[in-house]
Backbone of each chain as ProteinMPNN parsed JSONL, in Angstrom:
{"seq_chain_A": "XXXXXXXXXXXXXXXXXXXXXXXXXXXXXXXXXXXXXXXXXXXXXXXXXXXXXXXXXXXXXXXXXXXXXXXXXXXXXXXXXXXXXXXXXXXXXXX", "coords_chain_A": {"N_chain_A": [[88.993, 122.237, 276.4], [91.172, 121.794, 273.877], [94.799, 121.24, 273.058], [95.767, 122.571, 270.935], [94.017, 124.426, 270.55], [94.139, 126.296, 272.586], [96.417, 127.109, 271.922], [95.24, 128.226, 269.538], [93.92, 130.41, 270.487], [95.561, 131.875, 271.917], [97.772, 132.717, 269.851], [95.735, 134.255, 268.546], [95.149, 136.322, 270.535], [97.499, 137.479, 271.038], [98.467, 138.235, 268.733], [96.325, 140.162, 267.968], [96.961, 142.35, 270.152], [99.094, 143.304, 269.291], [98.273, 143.956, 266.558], [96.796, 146.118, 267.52], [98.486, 147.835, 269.06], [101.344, 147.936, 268.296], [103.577, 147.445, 269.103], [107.123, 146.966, 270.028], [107.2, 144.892, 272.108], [105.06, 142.888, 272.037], [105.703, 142.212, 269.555], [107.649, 140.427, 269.694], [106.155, 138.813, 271.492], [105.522, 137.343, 269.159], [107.94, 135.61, 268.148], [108.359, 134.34, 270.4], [106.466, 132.317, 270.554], [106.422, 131.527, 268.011], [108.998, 129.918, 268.098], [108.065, 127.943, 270.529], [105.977, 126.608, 269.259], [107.842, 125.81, 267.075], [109.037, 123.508, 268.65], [107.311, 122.044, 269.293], [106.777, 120.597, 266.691], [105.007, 121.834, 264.971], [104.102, 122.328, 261.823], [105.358, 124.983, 259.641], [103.156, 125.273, 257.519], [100.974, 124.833, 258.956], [101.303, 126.688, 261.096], [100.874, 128.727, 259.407], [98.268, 128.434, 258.621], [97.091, 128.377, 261.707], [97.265, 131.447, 261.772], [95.855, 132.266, 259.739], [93.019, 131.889, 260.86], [93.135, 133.166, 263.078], [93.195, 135.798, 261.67], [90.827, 136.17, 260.585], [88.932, 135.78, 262.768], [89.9, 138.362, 263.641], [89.369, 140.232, 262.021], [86.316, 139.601, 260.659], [85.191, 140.446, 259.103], [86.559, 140.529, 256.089], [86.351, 138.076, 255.574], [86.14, 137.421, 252.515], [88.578, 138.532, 251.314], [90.559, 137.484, 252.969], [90.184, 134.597, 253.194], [90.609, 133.602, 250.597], [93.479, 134.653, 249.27], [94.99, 133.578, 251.987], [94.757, 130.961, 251.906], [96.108, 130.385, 249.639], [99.022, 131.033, 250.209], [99.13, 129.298, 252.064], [98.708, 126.8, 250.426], [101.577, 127.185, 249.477], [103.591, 127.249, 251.72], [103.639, 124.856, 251.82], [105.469, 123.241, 250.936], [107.649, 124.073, 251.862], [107.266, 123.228, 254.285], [107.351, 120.011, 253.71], [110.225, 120.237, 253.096], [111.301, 121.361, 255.601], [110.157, 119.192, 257.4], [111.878, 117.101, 256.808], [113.969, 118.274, 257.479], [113.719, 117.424, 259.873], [113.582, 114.899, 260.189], [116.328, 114.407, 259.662], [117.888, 115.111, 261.539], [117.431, 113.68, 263.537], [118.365, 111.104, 263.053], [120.754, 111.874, 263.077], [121.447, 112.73, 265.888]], "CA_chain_A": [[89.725, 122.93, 275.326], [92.161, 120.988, 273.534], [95.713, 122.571, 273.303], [95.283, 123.326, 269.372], [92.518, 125.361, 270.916], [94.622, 126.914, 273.346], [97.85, 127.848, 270.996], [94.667, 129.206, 268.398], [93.755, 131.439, 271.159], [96.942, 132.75, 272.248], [98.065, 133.673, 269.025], [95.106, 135.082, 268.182], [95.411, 137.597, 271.397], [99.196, 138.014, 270.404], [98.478, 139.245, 267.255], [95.353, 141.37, 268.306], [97.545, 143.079, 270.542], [100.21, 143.377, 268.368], [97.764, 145.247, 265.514], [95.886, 147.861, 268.435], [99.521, 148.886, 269.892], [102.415, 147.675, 267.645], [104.795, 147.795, 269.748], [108.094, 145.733, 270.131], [107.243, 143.541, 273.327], [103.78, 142.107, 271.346], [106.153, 141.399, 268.237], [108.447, 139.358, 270.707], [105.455, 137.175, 271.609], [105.36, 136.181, 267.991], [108.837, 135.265, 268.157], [108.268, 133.0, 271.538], [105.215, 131.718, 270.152], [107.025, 130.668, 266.505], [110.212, 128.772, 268.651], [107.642, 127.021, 270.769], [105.433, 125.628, 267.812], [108.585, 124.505, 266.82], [109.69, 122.491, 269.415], [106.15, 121.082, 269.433], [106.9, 119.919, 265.988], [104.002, 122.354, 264.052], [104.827, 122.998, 260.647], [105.015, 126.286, 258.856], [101.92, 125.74, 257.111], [100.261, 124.581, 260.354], [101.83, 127.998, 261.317], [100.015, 129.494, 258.112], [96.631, 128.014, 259.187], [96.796, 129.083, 262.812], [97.292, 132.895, 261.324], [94.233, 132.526, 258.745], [91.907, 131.114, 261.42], [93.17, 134.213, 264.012], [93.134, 137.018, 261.411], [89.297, 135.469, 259.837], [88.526, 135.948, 263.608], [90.008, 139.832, 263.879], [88.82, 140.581, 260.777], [85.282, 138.859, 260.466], [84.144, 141.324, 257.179], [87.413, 140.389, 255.613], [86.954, 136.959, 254.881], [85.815, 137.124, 251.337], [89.597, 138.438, 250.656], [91.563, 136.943, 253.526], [90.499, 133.359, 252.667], [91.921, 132.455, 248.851], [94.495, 135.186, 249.924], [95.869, 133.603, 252.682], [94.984, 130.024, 251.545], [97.252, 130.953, 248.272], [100.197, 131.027, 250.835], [99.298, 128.022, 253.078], [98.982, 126.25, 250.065], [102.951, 127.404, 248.972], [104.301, 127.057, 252.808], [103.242, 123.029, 252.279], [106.484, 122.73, 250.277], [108.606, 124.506, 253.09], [106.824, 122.179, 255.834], [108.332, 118.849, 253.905], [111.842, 120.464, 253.978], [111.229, 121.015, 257.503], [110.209, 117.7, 258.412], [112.828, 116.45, 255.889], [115.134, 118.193, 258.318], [113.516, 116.917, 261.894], [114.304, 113.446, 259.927], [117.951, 114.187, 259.31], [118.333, 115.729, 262.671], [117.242, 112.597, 264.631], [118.704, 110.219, 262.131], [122.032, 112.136, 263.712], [121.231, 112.305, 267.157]], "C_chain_A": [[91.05, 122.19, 275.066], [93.584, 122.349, 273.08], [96.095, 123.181, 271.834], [94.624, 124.557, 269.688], [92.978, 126.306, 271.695], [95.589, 128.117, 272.484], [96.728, 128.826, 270.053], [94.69, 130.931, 269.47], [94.462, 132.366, 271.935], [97.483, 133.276, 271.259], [97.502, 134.832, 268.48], [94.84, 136.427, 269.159], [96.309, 138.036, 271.537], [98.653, 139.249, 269.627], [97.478, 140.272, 267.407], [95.979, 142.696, 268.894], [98.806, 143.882, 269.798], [99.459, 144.722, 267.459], [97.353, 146.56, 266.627], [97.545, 148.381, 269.198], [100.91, 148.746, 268.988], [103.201, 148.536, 268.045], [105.766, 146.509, 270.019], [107.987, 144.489, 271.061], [105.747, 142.515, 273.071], [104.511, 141.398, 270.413], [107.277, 140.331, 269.028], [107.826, 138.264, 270.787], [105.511, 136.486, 270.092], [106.658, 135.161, 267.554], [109.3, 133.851, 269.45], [107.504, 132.069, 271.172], [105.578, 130.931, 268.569], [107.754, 129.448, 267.516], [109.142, 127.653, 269.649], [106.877, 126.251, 270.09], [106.23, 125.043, 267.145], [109.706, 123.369, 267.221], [108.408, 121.623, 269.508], [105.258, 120.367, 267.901], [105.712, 120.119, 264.811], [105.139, 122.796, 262.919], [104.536, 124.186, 260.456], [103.468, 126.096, 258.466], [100.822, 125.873, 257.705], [100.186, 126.031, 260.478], [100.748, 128.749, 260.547], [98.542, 129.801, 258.529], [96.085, 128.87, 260.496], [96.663, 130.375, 262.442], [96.12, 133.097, 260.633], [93.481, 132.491, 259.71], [91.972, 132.768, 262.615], [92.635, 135.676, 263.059], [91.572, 136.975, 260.526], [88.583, 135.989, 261.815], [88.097, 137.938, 264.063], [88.953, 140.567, 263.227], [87.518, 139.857, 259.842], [84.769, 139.451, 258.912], [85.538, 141.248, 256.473], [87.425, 138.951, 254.947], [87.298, 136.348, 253.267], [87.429, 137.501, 250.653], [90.934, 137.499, 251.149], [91.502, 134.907, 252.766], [91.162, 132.643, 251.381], [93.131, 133.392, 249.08], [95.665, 134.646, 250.336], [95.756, 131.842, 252.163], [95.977, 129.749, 250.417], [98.804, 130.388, 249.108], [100.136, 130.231, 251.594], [99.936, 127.017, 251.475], [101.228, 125.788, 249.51], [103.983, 127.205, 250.301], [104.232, 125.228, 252.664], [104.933, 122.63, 251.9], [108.126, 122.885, 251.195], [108.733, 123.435, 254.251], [107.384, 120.864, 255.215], [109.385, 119.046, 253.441], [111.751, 120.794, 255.044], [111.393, 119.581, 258.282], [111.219, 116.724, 257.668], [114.28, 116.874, 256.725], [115.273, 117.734, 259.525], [114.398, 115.445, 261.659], [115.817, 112.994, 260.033], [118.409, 114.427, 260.71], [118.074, 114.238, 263.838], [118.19, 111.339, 264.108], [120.735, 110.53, 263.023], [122.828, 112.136, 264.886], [121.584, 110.548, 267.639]], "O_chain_A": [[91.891, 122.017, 275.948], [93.537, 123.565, 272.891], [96.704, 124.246, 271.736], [94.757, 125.597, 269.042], [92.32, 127.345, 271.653], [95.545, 129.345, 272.413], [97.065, 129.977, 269.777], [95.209, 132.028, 269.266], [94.053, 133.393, 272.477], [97.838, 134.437, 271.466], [98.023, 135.877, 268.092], [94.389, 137.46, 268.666], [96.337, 139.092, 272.169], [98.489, 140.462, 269.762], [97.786, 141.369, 266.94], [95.745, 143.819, 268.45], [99.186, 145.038, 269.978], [99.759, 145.915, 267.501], [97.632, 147.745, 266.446], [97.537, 149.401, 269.887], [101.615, 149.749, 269.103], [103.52, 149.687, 267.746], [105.374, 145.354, 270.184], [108.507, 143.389, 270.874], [105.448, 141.58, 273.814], [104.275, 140.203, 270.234], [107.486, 139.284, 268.416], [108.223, 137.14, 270.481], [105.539, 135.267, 269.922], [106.521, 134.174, 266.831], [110.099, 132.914, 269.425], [107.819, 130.91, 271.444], [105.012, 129.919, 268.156], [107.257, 128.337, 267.699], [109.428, 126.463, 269.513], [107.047, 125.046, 270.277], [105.942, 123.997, 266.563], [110.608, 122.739, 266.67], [108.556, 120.441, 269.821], [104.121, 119.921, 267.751], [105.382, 119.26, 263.993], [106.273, 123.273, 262.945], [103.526, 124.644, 260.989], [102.611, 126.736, 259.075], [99.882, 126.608, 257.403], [99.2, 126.641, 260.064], [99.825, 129.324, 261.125], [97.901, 130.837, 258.701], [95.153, 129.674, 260.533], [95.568, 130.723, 262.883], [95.389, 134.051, 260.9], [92.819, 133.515, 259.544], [90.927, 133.362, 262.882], [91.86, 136.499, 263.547], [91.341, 137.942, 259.799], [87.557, 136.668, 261.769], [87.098, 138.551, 264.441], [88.021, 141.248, 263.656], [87.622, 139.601, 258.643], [84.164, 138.934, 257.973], [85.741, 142.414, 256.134], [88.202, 138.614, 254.053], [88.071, 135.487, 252.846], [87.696, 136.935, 249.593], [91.846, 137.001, 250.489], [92.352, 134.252, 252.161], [91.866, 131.649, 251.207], [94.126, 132.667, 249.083], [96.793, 134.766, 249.856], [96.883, 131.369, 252.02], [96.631, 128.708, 250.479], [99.526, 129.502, 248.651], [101.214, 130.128, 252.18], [101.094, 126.628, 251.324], [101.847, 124.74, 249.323], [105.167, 127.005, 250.027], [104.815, 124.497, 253.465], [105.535, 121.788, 252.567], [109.167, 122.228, 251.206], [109.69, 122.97, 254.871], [108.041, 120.276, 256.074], [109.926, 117.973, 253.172], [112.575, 120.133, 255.676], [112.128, 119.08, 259.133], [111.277, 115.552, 258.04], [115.327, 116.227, 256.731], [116.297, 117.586, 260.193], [115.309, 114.951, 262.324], [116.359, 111.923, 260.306], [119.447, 113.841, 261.02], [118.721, 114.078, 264.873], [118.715, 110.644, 264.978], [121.575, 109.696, 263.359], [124.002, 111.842, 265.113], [121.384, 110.172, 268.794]]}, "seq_chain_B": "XXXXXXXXXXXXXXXXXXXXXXXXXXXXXXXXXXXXXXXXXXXXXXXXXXXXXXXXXXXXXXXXXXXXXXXXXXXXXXXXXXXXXXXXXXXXXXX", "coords_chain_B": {"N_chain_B": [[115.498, 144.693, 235.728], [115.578, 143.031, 238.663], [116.227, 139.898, 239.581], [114.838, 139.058, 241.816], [112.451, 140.969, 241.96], [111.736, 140.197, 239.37], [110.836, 137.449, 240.391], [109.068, 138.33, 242.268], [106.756, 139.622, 240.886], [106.08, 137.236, 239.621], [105.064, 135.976, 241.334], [103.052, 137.612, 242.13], [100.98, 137.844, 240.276], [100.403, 135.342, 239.906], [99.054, 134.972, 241.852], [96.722, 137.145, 242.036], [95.264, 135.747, 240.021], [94.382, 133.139, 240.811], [92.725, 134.658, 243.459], [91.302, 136.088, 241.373], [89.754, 133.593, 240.484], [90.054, 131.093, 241.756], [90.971, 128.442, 240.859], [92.293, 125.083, 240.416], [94.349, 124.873, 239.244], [96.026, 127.704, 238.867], [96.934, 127.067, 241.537], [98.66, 125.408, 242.113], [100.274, 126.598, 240.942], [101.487, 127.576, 242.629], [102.65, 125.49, 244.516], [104.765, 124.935, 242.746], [105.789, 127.405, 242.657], [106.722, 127.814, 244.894], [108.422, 125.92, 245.518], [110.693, 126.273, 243.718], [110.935, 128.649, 244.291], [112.51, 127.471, 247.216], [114.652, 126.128, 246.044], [116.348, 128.041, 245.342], [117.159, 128.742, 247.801], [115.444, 130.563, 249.087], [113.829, 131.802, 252.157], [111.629, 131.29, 254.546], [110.603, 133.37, 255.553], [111.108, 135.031, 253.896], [109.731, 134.307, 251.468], [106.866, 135.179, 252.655], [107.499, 137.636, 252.836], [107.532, 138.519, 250.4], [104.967, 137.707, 250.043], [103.412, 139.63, 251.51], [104.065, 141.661, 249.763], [102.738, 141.522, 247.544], [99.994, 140.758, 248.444], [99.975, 143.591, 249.226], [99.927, 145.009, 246.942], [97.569, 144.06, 245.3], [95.601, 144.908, 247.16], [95.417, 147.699, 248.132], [93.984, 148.966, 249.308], [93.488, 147.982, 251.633], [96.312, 147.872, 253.375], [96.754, 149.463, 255.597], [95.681, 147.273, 257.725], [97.059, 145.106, 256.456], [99.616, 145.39, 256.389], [100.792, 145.6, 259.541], [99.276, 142.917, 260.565], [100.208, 140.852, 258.727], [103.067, 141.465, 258.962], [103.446, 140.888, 261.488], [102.939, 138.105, 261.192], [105.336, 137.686, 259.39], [107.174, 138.003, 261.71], [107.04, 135.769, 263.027], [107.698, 133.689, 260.997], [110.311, 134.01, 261.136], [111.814, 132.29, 262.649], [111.246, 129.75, 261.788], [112.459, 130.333, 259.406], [114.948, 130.399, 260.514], [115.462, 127.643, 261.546], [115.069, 126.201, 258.817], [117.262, 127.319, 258.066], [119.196, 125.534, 259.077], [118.771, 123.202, 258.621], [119.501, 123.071, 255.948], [122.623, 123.503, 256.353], [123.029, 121.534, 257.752], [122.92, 119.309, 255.718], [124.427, 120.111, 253.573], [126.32, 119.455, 255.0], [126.055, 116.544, 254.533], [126.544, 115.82, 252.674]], "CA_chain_B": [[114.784, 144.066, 236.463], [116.606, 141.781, 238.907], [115.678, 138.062, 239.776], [113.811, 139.547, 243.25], [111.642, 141.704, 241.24], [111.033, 139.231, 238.824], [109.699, 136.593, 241.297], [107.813, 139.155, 243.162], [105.636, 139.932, 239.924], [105.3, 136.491, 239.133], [104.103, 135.691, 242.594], [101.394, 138.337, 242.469], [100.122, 137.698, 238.721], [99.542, 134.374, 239.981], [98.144, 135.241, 243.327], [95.626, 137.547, 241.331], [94.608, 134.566, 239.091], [93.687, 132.533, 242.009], [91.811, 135.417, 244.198], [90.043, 135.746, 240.724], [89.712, 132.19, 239.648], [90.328, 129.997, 242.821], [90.494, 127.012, 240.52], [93.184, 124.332, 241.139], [95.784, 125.133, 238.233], [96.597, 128.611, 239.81], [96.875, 126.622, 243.495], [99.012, 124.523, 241.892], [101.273, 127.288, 240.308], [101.542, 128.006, 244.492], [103.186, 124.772, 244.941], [105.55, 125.45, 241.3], [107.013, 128.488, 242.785], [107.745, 127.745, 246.532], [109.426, 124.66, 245.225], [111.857, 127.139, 243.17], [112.198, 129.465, 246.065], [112.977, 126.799, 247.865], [115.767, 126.1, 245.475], [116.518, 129.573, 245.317], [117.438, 128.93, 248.921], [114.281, 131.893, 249.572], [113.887, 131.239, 253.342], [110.325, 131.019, 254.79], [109.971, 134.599, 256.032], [111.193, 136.22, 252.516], [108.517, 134.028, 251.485], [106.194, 135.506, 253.289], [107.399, 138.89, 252.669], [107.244, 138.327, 249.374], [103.173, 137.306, 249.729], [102.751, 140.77, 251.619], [103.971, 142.767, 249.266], [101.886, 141.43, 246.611], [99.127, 141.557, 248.935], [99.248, 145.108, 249.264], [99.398, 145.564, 245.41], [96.272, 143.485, 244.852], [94.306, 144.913, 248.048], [96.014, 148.347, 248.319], [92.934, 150.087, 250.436], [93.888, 147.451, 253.281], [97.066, 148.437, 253.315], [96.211, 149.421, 257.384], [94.799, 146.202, 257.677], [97.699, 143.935, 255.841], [100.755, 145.38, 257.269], [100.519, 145.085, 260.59], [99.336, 142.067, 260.783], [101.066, 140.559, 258.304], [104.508, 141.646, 260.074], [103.651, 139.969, 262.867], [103.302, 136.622, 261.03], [107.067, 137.648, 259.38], [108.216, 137.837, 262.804], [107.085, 134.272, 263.388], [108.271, 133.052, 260.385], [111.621, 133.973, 261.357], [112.122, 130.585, 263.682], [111.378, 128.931, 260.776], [114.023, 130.625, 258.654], [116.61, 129.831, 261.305], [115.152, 126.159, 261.396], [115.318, 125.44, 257.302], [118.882, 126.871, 257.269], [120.107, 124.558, 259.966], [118.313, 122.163, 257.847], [120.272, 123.173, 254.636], [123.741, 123.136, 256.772], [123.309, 119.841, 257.837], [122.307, 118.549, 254.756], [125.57, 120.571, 252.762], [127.719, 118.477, 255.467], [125.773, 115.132, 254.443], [127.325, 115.504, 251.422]], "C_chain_B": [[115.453, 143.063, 236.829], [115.714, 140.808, 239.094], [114.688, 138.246, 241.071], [112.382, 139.976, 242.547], [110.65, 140.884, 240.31], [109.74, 137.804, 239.271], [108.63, 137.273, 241.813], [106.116, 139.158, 241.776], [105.146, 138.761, 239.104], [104.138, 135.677, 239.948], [103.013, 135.922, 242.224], [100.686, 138.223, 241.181], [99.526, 136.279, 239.323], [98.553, 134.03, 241.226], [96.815, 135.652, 242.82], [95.064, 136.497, 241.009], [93.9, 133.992, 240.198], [92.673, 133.185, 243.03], [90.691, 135.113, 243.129], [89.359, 134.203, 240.091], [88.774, 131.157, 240.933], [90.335, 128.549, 241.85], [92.61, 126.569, 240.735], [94.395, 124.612, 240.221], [96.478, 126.488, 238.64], [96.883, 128.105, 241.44], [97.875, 125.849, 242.782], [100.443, 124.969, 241.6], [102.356, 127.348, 241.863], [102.588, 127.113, 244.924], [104.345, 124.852, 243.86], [106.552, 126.286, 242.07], [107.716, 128.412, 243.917], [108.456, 126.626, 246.233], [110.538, 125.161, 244.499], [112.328, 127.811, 243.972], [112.855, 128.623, 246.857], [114.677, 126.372, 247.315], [116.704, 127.147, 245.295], [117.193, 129.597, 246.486], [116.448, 130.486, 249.586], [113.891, 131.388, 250.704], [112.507, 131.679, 253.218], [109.803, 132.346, 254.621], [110.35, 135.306, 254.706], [110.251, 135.87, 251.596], [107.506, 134.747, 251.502], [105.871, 136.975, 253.03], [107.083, 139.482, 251.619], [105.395, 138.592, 248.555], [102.813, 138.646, 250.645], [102.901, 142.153, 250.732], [103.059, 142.613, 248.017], [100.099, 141.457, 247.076], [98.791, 143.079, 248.657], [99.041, 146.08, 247.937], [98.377, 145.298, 244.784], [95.056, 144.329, 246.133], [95.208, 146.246, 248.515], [95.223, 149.234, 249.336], [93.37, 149.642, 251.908], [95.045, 147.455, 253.875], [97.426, 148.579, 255.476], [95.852, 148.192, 257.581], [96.376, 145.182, 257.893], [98.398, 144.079, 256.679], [101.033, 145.128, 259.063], [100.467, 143.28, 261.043], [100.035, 140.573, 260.234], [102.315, 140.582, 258.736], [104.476, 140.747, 260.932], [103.503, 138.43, 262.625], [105.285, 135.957, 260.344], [107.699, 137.201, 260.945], [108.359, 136.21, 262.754], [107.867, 133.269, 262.503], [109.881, 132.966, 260.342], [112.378, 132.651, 262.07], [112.209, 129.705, 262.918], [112.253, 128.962, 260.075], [114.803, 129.559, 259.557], [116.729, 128.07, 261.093], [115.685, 125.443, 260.124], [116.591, 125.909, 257.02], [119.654, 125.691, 257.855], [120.041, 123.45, 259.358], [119.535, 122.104, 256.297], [121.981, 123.067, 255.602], [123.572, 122.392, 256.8], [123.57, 119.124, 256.851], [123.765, 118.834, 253.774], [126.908, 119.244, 253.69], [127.824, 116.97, 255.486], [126.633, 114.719, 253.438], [128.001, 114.985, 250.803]], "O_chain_B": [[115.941, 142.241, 236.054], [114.525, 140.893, 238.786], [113.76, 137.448, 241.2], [111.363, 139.293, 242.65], [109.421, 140.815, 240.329], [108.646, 137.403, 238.876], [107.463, 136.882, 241.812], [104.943, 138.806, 241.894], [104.27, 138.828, 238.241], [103.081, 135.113, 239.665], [102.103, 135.131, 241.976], [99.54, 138.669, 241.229], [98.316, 136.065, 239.25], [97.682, 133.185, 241.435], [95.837, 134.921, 242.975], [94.177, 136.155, 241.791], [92.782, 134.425, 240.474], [91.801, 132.449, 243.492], [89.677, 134.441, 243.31], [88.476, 134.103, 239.239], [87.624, 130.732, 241.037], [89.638, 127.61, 242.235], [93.615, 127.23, 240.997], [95.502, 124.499, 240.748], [97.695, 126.354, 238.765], [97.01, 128.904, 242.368], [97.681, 124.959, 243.611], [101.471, 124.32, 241.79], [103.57, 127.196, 242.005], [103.473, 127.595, 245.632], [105.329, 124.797, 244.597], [107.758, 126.058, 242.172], [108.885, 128.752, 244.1], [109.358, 126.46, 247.055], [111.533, 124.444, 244.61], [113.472, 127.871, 244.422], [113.931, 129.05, 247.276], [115.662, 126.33, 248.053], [117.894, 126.903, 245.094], [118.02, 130.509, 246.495], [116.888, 131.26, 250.437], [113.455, 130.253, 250.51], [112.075, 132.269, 252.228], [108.876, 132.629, 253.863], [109.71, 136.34, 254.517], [109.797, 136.749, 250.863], [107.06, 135.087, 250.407], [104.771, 137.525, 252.976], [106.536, 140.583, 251.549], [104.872, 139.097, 247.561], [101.604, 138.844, 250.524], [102.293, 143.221, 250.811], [102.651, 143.649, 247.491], [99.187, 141.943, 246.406], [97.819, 143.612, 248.122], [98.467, 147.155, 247.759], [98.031, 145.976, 243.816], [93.839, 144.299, 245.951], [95.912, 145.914, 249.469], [95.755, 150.076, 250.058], [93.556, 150.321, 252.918], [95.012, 147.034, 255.031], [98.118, 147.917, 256.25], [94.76, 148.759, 257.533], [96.775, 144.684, 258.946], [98.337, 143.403, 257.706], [101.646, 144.123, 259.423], [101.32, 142.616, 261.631], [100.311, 139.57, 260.893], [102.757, 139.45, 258.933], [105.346, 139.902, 261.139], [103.8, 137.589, 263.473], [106.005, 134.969, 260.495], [108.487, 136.29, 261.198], [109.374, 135.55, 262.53], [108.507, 132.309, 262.931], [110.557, 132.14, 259.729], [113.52, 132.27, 261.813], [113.049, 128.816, 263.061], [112.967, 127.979, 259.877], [115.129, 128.385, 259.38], [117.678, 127.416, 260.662], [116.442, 124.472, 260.127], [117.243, 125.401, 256.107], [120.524, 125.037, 257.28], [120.976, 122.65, 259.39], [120.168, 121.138, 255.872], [122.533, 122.073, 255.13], [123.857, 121.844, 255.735], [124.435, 118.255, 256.959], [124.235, 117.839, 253.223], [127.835, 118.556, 253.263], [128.707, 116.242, 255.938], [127.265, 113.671, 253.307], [128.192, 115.361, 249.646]]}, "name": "protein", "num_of_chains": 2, "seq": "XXXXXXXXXXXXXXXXXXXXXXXXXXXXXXXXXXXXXXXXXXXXXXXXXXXXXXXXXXXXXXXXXXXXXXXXXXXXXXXXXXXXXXXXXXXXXXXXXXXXXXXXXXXXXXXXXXXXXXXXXXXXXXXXXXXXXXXXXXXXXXXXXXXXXXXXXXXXXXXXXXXXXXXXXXXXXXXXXXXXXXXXXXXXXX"}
C-alpha cells in the first residue's frame, strides 16, 4: 500500500467518523490531517480529490450526484493550488 | 443584494449548468470564477463554503448527507486558508 493509499484511507475513516458522531475531536482530525498534507506538499485540489474518492466510497448510491458535483469544485480549487505552489516558490526563493 | 450573495448565485447557476450539462464551457466557467475569488482575496474554505451552500440548494433532500460531510472538508480547508494568506503577505511585502 502506497502512502497515497494510506492518507486515502485515513481520511476516509476521519471523515466516516466524523459523519456517524460529529463530534469536535473527529473535526480536529481534519484539521491534523489538512496541516500534514501540507507539509507533504499536496495541493488543495489534491485535497479536493482525496474527499471525492472518500465520500464516492461512504456514499456508494450517491455517485451519480457526488461526481460532476464535487468534480465542479476540484476543477475551481486547481486555480487556488497554483497560488499555493506560487507561494511554496516564493517561500523557498526566501529561505 | 450584496457582492456575497451575488457570487453565491452565480456559483450555483453555473454549478447547475454543469450537473445538467457536464460539458466543458460550464467547467470552464469553474476555473472563470475561482480566478475572481481569488482576486476577491475569497480564501479556500469560503470557497468551499460557498460550493456547500449551493449544494444544498441544488440537492436540498441530501441536506443530511451534504452538511456534515461537507463541514468536515471546510475544516480541512482551513490550513489552506492560513497557507494562501501567508502566501498573499509575503507577496504584499515583495512589493
Amino acid at each position: 500500500m502506497d502512502t497515497r493509499e494510506i492518507d486515502t484511507r485515513n481520511y476516509t475513516a476521519l471523515l466516516k467518523k466524523y459523519i456517524e458522531t460529529q463530534d469536535e475531536q473527529a473535526l480536529y482530525g481534519a484539521e491534523q490531517i489538512s496541516k500534514s498534507f501540507i507539509k507533504k506538499n499536496i495541493l488543495p485540489e489534491e485535497f479536493v480529490n482525496l474527499h471525492i474518492q472518500a465520500l464516492l466510497e461512504i456514499y456508494p448510491d450517491l455517485h451519480d450526484k457526488i461526481k460532476p458535483s464535487m468534480h465542479f469544485l476540484l476543477e475551481a480549487m486547481i486555480s487556488y493550488g497554483l497560488a499555493h505552489q506560487e507561494f511554496q516558490n516564493l517561500r523557498e526563493k526566501q529561505l
